[in-house]
N, CA, C and O of each residue as an XYZ file, in Angstrom:
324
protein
N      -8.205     -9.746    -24.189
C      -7.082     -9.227    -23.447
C      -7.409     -9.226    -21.950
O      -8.525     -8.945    -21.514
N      -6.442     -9.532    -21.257
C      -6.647    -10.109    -19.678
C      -6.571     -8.443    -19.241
O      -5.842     -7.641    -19.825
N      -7.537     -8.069    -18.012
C      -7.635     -6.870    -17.761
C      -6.782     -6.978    -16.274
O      -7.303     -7.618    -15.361
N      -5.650     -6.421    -16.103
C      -5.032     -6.369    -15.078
C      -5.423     -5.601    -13.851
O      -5.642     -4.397    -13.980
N      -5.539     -6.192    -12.623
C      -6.166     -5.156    -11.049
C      -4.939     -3.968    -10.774
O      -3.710     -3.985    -10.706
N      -5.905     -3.042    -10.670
C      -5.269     -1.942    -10.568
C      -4.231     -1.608     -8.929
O      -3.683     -0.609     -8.464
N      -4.394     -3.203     -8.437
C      -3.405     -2.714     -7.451
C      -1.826     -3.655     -8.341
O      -0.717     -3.267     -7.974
N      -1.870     -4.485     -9.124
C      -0.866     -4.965     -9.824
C      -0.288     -3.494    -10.834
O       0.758     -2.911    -10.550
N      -0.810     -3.251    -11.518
C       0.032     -2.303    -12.242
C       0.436     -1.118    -11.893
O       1.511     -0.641    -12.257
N      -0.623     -0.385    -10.952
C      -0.891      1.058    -10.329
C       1.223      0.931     -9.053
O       2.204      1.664     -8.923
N       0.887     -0.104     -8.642
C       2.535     -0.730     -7.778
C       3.451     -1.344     -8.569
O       4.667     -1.287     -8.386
N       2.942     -1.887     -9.378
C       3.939     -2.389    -10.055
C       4.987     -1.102    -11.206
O       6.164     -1.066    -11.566
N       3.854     -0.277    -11.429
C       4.783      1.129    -11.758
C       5.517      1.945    -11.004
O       6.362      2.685    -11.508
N       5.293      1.904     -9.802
C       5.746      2.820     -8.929
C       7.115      1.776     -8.530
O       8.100      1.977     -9.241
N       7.237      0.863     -7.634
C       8.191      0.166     -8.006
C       9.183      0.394     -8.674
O      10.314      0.765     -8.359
N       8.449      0.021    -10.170
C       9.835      0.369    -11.129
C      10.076      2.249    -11.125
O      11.175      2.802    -11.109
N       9.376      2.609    -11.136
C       9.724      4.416    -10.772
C      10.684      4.473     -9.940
O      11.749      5.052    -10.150
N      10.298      3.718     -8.666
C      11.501      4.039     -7.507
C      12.578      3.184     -7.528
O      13.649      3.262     -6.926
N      12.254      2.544     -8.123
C      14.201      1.783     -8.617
C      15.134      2.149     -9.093
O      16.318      2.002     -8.791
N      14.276      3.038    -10.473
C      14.682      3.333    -11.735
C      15.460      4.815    -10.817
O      16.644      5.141    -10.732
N      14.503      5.305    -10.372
C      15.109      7.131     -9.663
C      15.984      6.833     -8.556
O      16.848      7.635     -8.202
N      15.806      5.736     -8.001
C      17.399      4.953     -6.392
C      18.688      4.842     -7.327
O      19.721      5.443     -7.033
N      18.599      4.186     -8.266
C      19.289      3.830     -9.614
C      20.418      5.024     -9.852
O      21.641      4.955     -9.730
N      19.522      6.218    -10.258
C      19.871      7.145    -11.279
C      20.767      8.077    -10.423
O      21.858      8.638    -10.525
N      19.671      7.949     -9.450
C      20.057      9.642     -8.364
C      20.991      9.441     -7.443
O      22.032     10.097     -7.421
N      20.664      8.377     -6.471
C      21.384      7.718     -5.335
C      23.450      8.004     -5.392
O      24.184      8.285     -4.444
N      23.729      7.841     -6.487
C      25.034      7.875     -6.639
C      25.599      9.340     -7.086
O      26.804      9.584     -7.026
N      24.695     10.245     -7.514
C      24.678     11.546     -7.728
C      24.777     12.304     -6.720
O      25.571     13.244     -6.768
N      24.175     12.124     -5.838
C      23.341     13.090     -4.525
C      24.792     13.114     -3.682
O      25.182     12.006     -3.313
N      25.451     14.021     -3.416
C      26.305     14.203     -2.224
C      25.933     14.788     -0.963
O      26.547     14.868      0.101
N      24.332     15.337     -1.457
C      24.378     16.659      0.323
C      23.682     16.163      0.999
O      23.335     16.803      1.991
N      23.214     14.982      0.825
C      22.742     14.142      1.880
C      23.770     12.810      2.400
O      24.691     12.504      1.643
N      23.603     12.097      3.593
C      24.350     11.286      3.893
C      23.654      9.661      3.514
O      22.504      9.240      3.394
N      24.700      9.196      3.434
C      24.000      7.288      2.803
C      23.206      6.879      3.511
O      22.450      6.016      3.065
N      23.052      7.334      4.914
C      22.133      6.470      5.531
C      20.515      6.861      5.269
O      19.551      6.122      5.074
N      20.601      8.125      5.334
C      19.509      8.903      4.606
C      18.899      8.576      3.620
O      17.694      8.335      3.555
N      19.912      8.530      2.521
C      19.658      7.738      0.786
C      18.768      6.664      1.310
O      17.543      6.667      1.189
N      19.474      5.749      1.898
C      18.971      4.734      1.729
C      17.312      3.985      2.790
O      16.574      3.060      2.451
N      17.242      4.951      4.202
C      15.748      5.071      4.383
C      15.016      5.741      3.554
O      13.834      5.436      3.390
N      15.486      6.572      3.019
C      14.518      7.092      1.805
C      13.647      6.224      1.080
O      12.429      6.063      1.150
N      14.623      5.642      0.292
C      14.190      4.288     -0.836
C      13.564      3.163     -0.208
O      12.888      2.431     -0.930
N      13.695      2.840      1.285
C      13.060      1.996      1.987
C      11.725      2.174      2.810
O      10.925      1.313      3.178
N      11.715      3.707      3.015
C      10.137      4.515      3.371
C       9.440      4.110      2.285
O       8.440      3.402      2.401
N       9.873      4.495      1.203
C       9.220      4.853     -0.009
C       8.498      3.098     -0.712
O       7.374      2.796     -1.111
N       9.518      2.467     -0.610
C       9.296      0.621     -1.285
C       8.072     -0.099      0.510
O       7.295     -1.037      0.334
N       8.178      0.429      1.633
C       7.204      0.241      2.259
C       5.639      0.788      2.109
O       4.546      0.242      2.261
N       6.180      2.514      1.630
C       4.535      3.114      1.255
C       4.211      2.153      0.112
O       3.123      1.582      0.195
N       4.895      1.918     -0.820
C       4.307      1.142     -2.011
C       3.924     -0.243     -1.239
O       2.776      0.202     -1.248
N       3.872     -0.756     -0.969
C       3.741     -2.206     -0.454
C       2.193     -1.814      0.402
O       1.270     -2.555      0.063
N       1.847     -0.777      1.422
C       0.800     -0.742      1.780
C      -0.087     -0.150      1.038
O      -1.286     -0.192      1.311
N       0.509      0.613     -0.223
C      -0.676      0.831     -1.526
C      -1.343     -0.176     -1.643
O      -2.552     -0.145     -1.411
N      -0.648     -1.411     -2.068
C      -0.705     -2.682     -2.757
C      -1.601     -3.209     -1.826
O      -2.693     -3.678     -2.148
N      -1.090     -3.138     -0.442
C      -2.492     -4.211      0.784
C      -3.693     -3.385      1.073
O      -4.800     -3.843      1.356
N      -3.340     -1.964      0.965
C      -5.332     -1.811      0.584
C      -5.612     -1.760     -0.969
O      -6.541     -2.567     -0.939
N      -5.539     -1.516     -1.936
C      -6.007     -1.493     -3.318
C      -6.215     -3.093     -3.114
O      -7.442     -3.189     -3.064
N      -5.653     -4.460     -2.962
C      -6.383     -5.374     -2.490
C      -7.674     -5.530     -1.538
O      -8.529     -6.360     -1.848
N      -7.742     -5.169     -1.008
C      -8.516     -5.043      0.323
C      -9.722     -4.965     -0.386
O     -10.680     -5.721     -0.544
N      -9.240     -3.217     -0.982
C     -10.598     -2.403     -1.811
C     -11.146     -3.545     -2.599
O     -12.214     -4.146     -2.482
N     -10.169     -3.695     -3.416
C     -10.903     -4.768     -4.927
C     -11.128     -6.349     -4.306
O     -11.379     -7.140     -5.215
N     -11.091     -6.938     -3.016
C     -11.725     -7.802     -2.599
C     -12.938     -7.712     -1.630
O     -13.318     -8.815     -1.239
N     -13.590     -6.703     -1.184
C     -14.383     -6.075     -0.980
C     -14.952     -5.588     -2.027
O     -16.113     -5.852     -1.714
N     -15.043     -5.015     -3.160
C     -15.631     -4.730     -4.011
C     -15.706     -6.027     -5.075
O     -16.295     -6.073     -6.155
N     -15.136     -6.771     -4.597
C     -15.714     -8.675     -5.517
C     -17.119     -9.100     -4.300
O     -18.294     -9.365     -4.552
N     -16.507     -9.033     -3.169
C     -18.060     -9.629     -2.538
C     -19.023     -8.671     -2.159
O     -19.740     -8.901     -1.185
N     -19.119     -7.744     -2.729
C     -20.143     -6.860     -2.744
C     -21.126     -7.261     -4.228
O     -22.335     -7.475     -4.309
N     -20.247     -7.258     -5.116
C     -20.807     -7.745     -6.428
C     -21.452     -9.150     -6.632
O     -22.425     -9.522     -7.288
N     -20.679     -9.709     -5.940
C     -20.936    -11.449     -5.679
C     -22.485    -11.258     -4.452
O     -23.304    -12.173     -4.539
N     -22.682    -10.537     -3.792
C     -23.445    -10.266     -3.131
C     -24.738     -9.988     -3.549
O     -25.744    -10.657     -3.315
N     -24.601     -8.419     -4.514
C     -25.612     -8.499     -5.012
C     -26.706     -9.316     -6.371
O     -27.865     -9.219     -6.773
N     -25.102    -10.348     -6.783
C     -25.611    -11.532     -7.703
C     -26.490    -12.254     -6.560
O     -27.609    -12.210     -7.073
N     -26.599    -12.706     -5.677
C     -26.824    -13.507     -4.997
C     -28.553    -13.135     -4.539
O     -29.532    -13.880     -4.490
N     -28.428    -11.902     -4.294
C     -29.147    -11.327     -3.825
C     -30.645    -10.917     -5.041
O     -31.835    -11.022     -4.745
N     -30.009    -10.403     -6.537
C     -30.631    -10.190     -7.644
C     -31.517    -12.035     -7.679
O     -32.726    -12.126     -7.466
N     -30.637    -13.293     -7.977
C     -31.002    -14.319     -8.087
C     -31.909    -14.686     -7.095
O     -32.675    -15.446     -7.687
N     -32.239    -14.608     -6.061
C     -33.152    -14.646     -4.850
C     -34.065    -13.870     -4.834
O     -34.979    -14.198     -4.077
N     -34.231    -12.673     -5.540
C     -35.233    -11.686     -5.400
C     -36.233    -12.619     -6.801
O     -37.445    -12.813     -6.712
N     -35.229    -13.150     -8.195
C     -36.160    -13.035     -8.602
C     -36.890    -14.225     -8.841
O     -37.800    -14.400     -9.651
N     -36.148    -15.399     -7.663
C     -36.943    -16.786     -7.926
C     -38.142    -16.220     -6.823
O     -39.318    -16.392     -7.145
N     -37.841    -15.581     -5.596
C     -39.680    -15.489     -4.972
C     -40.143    -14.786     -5.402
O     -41.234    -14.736     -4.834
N     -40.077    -13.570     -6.637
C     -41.000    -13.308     -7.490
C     -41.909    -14.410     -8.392
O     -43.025    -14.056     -8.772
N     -41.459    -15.604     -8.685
C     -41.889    -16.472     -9.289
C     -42.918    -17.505     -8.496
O     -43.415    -18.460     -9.093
């Protein structure tokens, strides 16, 4: 089973959270005004989007750290030899 990066699903839920609640609520809500509604849902689909560009960041930084210390393990132990 393919193990999915936790910046794909961790956003990709929230996303659908905030669609699903723009969806539901948005047409309900009278005591606020539309323009409001709708920076709301657009603050909110921007915070998600910069979740997404560091949880990348993190987990590509944490690939060449790993890739690093492969590199590094393999070199230590050919001049042991």
């Amino acid at each position: 089973m393919k193990k999915y990066k936790k910046s794909t699903w961790l956003c990709g839920a929230l996303f659908i959270y905030i669609t699903a609640m723009a969806i539901y609520l948005v047409p309900r809500n009278h005591t606020i005004g539309e323009m409001e509604k709708y920076v709301t849902i657009a603050v909110s689909y921007v915070i998600v989007l910069l979740l997404w560009l560091v949880l990348r960041k993190k987990e590509k930084l944490a690939e060449k750290r790993r890739r690093e210390m492969e590199e590094w393990k393999k070199d230590s132990e050919h001049s042991n030899n």
